[in-house]
CHARMM internal coordinates of N, CA and C (Angstrom, degrees):
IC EDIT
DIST 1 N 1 CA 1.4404
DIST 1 CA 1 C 1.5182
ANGL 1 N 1 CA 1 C 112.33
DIST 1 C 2 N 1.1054
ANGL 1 CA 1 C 2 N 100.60
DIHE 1 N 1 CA 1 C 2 N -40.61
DIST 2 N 2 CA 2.0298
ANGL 1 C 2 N 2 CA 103.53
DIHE 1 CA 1 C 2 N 2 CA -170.00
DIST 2 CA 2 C 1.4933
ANGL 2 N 2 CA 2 C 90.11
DIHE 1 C 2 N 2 CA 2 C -136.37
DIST 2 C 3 N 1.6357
ANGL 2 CA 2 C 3 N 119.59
DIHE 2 N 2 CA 2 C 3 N 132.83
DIST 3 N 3 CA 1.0808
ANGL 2 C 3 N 3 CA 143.75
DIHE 2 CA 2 C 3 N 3 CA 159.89
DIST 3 CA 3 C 1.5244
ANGL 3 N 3 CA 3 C 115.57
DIHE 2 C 3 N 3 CA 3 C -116.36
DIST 3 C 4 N 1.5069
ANGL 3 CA 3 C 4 N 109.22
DIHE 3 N 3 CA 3 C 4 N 116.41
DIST 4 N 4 CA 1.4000
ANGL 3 C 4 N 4 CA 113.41
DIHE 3 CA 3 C 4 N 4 CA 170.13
DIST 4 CA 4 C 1.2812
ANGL 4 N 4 CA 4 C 97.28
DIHE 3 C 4 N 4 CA 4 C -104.34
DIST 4 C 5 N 1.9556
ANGL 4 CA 4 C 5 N 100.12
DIHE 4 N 4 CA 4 C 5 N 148.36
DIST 5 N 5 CA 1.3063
ANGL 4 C 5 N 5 CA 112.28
DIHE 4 CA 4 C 5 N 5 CA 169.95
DIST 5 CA 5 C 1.1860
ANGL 5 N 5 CA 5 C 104.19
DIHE 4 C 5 N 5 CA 5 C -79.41
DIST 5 C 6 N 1.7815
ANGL 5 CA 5 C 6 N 124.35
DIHE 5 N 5 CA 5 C 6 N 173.30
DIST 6 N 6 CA 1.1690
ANGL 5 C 6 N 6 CA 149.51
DIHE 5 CA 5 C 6 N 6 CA 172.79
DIST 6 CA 6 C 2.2062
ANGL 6 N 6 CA 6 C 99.97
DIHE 5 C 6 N 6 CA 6 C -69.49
DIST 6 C 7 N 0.9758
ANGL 6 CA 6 C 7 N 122.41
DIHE 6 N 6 CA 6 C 7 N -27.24
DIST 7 N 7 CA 1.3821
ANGL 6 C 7 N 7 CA 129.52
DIHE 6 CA 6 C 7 N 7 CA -177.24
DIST 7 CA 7 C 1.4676
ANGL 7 N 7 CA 7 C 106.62
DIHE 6 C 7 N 7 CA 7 C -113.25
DIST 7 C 8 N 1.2796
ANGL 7 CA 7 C 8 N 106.96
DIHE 7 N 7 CA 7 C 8 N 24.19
DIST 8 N 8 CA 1.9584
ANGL 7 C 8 N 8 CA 121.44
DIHE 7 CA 7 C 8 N 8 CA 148.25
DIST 8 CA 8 C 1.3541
ANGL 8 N 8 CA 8 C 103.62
DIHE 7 C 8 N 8 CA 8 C -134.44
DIST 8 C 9 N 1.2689
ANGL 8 CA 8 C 9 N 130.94
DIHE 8 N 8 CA 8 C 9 N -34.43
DIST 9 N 9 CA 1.5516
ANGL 8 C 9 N 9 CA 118.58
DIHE 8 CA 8 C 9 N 9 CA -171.75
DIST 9 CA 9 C 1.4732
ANGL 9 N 9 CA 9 C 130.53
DIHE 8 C 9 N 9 CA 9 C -93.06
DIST 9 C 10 N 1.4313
ANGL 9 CA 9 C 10 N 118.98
DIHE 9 N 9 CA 9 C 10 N 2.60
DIST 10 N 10 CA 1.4737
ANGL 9 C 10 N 10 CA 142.62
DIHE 9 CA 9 C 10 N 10 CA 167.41
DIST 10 CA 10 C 1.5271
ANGL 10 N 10 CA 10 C 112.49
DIHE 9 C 10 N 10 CA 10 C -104.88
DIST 10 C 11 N 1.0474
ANGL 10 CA 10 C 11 N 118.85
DIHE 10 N 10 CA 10 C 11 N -46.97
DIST 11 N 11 CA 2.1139
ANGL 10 C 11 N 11 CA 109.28
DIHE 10 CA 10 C 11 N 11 CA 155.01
DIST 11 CA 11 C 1.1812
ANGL 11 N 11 CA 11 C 101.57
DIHE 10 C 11 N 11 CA 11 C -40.15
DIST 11 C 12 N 1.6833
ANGL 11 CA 11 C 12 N 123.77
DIHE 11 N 11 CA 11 C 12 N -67.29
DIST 12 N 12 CA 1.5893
ANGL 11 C 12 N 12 CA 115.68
DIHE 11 CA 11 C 12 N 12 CA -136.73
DIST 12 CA 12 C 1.3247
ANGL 12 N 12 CA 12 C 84.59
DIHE 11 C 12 N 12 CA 12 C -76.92
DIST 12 C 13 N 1.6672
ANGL 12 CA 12 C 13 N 139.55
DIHE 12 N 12 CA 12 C 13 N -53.81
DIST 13 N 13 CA 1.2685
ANGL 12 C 13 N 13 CA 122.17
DIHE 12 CA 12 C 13 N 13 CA -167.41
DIST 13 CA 13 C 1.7759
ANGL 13 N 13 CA 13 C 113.09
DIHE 12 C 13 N 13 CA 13 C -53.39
DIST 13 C 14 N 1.0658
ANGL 13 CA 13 C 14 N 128.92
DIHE 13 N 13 CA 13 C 14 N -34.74
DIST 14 N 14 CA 1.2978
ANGL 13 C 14 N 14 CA 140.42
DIHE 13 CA 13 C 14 N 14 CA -157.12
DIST 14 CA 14 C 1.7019
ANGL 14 N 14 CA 14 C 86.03
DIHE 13 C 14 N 14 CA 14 C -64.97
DIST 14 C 15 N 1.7554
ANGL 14 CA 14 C 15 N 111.11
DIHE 14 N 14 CA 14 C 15 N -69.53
DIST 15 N 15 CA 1.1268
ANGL 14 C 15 N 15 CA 116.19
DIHE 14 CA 14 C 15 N 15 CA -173.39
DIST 15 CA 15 C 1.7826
ANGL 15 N 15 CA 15 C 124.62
DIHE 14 C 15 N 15 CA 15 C -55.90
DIST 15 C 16 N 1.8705
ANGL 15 CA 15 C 16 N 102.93
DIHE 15 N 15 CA 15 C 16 N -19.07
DIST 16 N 16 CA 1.5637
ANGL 15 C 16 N 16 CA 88.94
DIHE 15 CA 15 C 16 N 16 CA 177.26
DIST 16 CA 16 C 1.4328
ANGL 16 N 16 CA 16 C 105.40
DIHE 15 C 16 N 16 CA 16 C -95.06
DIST 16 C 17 N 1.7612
ANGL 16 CA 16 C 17 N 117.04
DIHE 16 N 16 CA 16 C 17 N -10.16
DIST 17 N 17 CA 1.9425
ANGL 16 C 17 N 17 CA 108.07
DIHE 16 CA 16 C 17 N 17 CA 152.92
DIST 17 CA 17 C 1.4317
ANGL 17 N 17 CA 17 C 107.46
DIHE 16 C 17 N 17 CA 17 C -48.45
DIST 17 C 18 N 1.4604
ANGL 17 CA 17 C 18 N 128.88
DIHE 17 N 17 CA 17 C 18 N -62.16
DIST 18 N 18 CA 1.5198
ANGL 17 C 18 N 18 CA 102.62
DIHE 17 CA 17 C 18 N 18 CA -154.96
DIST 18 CA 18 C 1.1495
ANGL 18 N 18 CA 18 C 115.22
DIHE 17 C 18 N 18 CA 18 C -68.44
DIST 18 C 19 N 1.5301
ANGL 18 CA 18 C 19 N 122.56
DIHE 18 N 18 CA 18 C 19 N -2.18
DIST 19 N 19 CA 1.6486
ANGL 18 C 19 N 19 CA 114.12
DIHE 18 CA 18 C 19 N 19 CA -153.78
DIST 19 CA 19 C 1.8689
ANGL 19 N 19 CA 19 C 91.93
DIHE 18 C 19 N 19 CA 19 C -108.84
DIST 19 C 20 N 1.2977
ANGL 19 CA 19 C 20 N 88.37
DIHE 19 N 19 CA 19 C 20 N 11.79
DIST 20 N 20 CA 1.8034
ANGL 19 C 20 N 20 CA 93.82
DIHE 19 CA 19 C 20 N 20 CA -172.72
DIST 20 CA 20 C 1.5124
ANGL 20 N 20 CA 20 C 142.32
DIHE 19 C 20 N 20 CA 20 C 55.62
DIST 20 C 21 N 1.7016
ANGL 20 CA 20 C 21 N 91.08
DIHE 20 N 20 CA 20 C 21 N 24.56
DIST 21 N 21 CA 1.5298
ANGL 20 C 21 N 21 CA 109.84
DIHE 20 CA 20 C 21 N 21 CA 168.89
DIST 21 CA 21 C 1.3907
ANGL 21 N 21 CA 21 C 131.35
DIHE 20 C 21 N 21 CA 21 C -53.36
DIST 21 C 22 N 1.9526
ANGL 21 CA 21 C 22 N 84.50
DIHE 21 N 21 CA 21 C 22 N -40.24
DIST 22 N 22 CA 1.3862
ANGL 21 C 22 N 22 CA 93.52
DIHE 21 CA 21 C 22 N 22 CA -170.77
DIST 22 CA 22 C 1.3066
ANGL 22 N 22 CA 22 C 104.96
DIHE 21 C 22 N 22 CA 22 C -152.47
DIST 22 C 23 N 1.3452
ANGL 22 CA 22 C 23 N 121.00
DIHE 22 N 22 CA 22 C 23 N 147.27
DIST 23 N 23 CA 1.6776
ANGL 22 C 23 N 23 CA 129.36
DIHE 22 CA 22 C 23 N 23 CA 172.42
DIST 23 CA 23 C 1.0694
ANGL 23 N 23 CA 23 C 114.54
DIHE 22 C 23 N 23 CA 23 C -103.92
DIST 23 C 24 N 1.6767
ANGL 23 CA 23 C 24 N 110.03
DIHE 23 N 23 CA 23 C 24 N 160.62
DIST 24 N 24 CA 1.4200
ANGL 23 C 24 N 24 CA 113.87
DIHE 23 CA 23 C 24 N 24 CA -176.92
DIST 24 CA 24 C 1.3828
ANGL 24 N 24 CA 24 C 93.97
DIHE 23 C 24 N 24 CA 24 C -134.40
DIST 24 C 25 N 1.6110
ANGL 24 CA 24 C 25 N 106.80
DIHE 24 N 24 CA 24 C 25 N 165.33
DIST 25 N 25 CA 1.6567
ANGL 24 C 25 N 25 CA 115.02
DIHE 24 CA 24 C 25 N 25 CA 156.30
DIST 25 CA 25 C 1.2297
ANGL 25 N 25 CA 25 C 77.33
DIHE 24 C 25 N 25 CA 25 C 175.69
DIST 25 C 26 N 2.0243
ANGL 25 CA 25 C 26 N 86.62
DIHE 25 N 25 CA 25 C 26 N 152.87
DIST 26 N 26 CA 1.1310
ANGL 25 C 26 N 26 CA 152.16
DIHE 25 CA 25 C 26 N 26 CA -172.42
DIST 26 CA 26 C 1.4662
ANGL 26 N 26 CA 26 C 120.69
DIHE 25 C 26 N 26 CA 26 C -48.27
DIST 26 C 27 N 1.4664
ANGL 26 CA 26 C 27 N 130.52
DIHE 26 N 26 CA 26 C 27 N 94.37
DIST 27 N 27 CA 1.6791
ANGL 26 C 27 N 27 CA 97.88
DIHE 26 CA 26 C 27 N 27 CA -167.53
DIST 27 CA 27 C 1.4178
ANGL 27 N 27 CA 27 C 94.81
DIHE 26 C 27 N 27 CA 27 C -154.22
DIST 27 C 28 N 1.5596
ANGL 27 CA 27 C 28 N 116.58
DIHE 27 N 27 CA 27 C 28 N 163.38
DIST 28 N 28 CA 1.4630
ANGL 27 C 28 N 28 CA 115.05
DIHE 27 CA 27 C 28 N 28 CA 173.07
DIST 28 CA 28 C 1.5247
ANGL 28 N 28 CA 28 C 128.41
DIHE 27 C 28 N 28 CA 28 C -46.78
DIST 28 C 29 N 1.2385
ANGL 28 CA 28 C 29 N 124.38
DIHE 28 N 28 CA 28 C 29 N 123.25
DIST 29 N 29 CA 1.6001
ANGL 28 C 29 N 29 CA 101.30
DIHE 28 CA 28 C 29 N 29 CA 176.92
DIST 29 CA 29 C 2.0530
ANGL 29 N 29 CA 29 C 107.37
DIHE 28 C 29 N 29 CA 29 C -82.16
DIST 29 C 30 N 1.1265
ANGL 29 CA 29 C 30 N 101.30
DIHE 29 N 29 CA 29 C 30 N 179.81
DIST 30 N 30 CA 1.4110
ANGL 29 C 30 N 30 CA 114.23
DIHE 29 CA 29 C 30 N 30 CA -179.12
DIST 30 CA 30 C 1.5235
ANGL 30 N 30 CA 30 C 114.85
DIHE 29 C 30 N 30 CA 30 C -55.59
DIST 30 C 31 N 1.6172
ANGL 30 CA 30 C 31 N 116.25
DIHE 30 N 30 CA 30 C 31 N -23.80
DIST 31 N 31 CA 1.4272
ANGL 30 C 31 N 31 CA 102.23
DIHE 30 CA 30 C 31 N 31 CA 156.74
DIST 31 CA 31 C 1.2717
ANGL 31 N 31 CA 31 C 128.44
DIHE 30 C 31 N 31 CA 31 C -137.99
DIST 31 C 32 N 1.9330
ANGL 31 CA 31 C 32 N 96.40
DIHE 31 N 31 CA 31 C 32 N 60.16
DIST 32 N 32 CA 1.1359
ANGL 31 C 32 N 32 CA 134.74
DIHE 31 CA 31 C 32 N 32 CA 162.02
DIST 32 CA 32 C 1.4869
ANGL 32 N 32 CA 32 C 111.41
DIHE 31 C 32 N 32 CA 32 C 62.55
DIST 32 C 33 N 1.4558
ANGL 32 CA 32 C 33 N 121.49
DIHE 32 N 32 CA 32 C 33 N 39.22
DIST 33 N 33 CA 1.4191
ANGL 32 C 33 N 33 CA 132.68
DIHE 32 CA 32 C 33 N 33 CA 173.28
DIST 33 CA 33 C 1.5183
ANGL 33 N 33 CA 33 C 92.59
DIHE 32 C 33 N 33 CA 33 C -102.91
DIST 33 C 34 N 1.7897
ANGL 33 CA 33 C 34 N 110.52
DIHE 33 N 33 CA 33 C 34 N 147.95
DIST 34 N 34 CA 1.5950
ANGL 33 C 34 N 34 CA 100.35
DIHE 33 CA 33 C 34 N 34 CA 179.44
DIST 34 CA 34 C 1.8545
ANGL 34 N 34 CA 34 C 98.10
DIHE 33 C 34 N 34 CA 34 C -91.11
DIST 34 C 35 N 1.1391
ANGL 34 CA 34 C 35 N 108.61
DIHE 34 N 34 CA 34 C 35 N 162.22
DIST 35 N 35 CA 1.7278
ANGL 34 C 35 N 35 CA 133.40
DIHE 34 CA 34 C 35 N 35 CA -154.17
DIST 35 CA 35 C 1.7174
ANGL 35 N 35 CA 35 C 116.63
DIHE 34 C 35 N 35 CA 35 C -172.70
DIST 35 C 36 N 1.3699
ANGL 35 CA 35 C 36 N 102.86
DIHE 35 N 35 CA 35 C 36 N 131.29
DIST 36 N 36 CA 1.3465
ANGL 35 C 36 N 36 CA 100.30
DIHE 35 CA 35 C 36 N 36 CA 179.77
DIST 36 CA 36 C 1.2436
ANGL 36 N 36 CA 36 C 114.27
DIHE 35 C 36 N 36 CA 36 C -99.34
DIST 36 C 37 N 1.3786
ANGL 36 CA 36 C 37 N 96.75
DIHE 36 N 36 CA 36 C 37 N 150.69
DIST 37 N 37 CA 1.6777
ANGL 36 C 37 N 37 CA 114.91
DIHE 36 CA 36 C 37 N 37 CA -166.78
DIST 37 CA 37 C 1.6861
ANGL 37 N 37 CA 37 C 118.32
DIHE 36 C 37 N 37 CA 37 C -119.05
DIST 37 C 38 N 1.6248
ANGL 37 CA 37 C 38 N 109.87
DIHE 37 N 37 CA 37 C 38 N 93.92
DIST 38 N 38 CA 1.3466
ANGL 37 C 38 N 38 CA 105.51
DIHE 37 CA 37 C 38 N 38 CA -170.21
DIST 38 CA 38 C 1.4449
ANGL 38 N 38 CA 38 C 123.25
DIHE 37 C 38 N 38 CA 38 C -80.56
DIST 38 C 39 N 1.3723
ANGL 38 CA 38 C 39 N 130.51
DIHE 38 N 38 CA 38 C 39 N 175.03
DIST 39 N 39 CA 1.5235
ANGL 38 C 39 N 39 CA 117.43
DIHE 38 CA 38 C 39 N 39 CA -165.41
DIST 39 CA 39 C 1.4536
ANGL 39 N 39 CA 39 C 93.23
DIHE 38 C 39 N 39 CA 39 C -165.24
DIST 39 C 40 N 1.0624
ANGL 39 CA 39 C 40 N 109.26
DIHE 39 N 39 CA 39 C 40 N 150.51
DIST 40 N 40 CA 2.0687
ANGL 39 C 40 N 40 CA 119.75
DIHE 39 CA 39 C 40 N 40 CA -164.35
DIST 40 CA 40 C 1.0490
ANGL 40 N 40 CA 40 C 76.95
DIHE 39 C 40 N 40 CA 40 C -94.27
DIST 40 C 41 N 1.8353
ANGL 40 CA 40 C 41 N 129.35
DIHE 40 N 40 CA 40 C 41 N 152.54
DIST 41 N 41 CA 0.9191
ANGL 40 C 41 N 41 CA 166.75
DIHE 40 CA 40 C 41 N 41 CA 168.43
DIST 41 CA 41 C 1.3975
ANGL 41 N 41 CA 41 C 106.44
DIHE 40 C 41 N 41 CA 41 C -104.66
DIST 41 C 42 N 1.5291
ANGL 41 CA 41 C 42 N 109.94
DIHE 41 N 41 CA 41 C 42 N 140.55
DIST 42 N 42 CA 1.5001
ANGL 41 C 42 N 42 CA 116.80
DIHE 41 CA 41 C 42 N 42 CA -164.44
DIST 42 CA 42 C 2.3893
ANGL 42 N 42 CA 42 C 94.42
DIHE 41 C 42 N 42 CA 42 C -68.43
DIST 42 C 43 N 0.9855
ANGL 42 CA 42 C 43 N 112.53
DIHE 42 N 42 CA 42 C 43 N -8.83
DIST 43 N 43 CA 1.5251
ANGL 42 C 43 N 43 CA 103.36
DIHE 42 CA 42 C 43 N 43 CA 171.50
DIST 43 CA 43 C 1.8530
ANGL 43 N 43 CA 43 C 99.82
DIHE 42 C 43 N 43 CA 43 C -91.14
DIST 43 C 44 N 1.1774
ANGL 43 CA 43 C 44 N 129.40
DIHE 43 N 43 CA 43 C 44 N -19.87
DIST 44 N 44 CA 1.0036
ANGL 43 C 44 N 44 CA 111.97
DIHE 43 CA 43 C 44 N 44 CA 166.94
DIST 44 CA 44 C 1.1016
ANGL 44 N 44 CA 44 C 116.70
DIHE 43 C 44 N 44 CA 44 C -82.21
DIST 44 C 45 N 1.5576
ANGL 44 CA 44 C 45 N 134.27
DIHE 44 N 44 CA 44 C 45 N -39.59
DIST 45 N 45 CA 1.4341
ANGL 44 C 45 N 45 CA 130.15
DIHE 44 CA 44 C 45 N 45 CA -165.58
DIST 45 CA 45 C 1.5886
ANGL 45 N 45 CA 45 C 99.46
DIHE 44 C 45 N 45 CA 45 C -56.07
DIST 45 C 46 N 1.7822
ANGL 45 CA 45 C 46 N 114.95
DIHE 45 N 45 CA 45 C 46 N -39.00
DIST 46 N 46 CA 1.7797
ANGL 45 C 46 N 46 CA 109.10
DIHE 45 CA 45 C 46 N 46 CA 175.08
DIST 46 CA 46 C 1.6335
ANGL 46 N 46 CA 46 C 113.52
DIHE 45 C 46 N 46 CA 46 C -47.46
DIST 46 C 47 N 1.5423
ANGL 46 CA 46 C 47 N 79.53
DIHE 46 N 46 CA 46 C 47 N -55.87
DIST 47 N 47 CA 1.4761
ANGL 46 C 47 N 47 CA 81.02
DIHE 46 CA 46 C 47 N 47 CA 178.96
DIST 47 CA 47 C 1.5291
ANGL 47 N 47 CA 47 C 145.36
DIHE 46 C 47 N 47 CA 47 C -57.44
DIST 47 C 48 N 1.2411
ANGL 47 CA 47 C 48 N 117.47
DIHE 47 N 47 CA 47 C 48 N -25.44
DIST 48 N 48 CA 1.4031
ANGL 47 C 48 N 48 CA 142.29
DIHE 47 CA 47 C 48 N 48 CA 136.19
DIST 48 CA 48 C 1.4165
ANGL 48 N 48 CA 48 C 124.78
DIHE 47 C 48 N 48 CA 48 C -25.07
DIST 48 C 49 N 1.3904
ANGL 48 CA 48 C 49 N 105.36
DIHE 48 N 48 CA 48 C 49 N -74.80
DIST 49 N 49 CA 1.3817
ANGL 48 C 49 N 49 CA 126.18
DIHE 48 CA 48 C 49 N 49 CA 165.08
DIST 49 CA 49 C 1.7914
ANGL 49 N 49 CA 49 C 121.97
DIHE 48 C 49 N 49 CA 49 C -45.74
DIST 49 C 50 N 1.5575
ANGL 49 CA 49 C 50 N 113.91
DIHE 49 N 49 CA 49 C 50 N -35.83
DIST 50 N 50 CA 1.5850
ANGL 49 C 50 N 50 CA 115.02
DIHE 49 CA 49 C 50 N 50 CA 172.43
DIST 50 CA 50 C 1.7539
ANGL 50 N 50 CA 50 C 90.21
DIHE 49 C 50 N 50 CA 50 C -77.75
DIST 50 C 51 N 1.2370
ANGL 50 CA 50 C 51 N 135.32
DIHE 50 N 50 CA 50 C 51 N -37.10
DIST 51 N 51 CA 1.2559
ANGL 50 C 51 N 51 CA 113.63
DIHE 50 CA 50 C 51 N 51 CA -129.73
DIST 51 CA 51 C 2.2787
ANGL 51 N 51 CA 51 C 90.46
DIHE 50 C 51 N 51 CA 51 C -113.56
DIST 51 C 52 N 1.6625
ANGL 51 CA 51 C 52 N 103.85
DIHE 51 N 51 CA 51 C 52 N -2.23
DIST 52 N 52 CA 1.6882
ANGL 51 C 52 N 52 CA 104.15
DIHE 51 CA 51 C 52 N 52 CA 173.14
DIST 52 CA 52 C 1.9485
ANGL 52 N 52 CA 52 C 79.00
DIHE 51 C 52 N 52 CA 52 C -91.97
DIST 52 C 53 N 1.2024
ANGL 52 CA 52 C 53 N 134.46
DIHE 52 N 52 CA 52 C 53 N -36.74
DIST 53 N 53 CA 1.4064
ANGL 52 C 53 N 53 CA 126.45
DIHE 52 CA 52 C 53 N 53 CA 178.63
DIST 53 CA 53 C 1.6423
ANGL 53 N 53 CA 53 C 121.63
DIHE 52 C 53 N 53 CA 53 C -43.46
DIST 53 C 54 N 1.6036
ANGL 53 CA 53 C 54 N 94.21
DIHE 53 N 53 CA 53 C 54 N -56.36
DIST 54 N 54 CA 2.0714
ANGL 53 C 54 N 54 CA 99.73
DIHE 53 CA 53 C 54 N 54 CA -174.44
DIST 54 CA 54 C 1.9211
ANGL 54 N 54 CA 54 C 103.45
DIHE 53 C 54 N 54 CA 54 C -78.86
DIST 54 C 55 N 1.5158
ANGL 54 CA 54 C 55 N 105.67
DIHE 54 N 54 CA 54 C 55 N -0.51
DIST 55 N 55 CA 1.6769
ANGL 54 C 55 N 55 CA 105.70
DIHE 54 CA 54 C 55 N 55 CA 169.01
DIST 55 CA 55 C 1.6649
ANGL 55 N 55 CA 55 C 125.39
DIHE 54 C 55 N 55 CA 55 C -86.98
DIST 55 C 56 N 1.7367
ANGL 55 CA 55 C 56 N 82.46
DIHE 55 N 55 CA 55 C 56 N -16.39
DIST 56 N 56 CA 2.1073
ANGL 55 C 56 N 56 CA 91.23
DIHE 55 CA 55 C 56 N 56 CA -162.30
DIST 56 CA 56 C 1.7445
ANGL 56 N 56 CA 56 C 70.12
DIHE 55 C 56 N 56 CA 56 C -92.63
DIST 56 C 57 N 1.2154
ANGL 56 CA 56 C 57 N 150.83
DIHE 56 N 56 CA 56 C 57 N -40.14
DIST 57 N 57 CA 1.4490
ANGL 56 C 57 N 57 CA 146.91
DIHE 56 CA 56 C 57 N 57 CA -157.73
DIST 57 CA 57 C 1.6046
ANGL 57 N 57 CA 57 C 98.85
DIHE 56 C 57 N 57 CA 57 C -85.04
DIST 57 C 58 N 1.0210
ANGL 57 CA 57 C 58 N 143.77
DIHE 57 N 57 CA 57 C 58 N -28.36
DIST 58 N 58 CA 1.3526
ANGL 57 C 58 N 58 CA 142.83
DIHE 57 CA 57 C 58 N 58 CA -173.13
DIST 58 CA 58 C 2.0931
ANGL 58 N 58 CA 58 C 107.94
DIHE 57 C 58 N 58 CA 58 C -91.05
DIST 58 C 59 N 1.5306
ANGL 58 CA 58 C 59 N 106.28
DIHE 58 N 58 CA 58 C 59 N -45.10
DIST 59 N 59 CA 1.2071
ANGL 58 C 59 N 59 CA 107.47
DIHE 58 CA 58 C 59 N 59 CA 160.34
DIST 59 CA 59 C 1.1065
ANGL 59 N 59 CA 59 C 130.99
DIHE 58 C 59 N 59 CA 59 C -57.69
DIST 59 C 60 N 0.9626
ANGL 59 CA 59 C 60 N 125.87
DIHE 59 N 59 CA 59 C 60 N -47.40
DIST 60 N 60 CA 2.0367
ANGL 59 C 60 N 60 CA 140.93
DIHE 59 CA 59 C 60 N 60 CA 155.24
DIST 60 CA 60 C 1.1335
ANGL 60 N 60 CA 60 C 86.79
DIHE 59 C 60 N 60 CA 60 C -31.53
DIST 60 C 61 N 1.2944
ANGL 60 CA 60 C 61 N 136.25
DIHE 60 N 60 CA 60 C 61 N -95.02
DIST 61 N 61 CA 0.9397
ANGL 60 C 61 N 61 CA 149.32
DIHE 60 CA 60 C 61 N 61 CA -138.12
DIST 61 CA 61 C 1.8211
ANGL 61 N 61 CA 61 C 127.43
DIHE 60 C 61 N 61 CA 61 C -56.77
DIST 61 C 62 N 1.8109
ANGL 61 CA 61 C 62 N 102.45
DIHE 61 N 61 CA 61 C 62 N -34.46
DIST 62 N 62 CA 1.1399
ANGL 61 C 62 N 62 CA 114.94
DIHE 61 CA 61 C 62 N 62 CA 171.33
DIST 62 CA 62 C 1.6315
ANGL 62 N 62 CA 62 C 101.33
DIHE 61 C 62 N 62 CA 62 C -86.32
END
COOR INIT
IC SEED 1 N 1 CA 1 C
IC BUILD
């Protein structure tokens, strides 16, 4: 359904690391190539939570 390019989906992650949404580190992938592995940060999961909120209010709405 939705395809992001590689030159939209490494900015936005980069940009929701600094804002401390989300963390990354370094780790084996499943066939043992190294790969980063991001993870919501309890300020993102808030943040998440306001922002699946102003979507269920904007869908209603349309």
């Amino acid at each position: 359904m939705l395809q992001v390019s590689d030159g939209s989906l490494y900015p936005a992650l980069h940009k929701l690391e600094q804002q401390s949404w989300i963390s990354a580190k370094w780790k084996p992938s499943e066939n043992n190539r190294r790969a980063k592995f991001y993870s919501l940060t309890r300020l993102g999961l808030k943040n998440l939570e306001k922002e699946a909120a102003n979507w269920g209010r904007l869908s209603v709405a349309i």
